[in-house]
N, C-alpha and C positions, 0 to 999 in steps of 0.2 A: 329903780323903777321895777315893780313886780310884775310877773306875767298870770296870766288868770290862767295856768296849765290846762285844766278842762277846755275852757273856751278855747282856748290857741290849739289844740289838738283836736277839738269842733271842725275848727275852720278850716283847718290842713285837711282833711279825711274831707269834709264836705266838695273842697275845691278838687282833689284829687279824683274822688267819685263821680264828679261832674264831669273831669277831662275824660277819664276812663270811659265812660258811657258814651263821649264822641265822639272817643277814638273807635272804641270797639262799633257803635252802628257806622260812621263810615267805613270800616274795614269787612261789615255786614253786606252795607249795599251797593259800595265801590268800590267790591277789591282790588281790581287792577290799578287807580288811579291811587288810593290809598298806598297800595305797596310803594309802588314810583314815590309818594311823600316820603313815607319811610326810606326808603334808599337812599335819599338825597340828603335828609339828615343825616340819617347815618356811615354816608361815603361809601356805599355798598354799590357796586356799576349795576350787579346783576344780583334779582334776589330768586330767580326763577331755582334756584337751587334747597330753597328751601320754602319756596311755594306750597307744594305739595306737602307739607306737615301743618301747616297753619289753617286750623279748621275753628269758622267763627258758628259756634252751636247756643242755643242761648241760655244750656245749662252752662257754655263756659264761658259767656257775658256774667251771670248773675255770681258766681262763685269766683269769679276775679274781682268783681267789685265788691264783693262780700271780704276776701282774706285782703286784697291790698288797702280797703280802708281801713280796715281793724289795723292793718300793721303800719301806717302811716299816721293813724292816730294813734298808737302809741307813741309812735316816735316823737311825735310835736310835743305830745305830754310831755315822754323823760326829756326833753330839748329843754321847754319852759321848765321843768324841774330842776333840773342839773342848774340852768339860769338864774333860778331862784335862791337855789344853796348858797353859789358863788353871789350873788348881789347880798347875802346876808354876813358872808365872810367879811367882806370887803366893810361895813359896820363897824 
């Protein structure tokens, strides 16, 4: 089965962008509740330690969703890529 690399790295970058833009406006307009989600994923008791460095600006909303789709649609491409190579060996 072949992967359409473009499209599959569409999709990845699309759907990431999406989370990203909900993560960052909840963490916009609910930091304190927001944090607490985060800690609780990530088994952290207390994030008050690193509170004060996390500044949500919205030149650094647009520039996170700028470089981490560009690098997560990469990724999906060489994914589907490398996927492709191998389903063509296997031939």
């Amino acid at each position: 089965m072949k992967i359409y690399a473009c499209r599959f790295g569409i999709a990845g970058a699309t759907t990431f962008c999406t989370m990203y833009t909900a993560l960052a406006l909840a963490l916009k307009f609910f930091p304190n509740q927001t944090l607490r989600l985060i800690a609780t994923i990530h088994m952290m008791p207390k994030l008050e330690y690193i509170k004060p460095f996390i500044k949500v600006t919205p030149q650094a909303i647009i520039t996170g969703i700028v470089s981490h789709t560009i690098a997560v649609f990469f990724f999906f491409w060489l994914t589907a890529t490398i996927y492709n190579a191998f389903q063509k060996l296997q031939k």
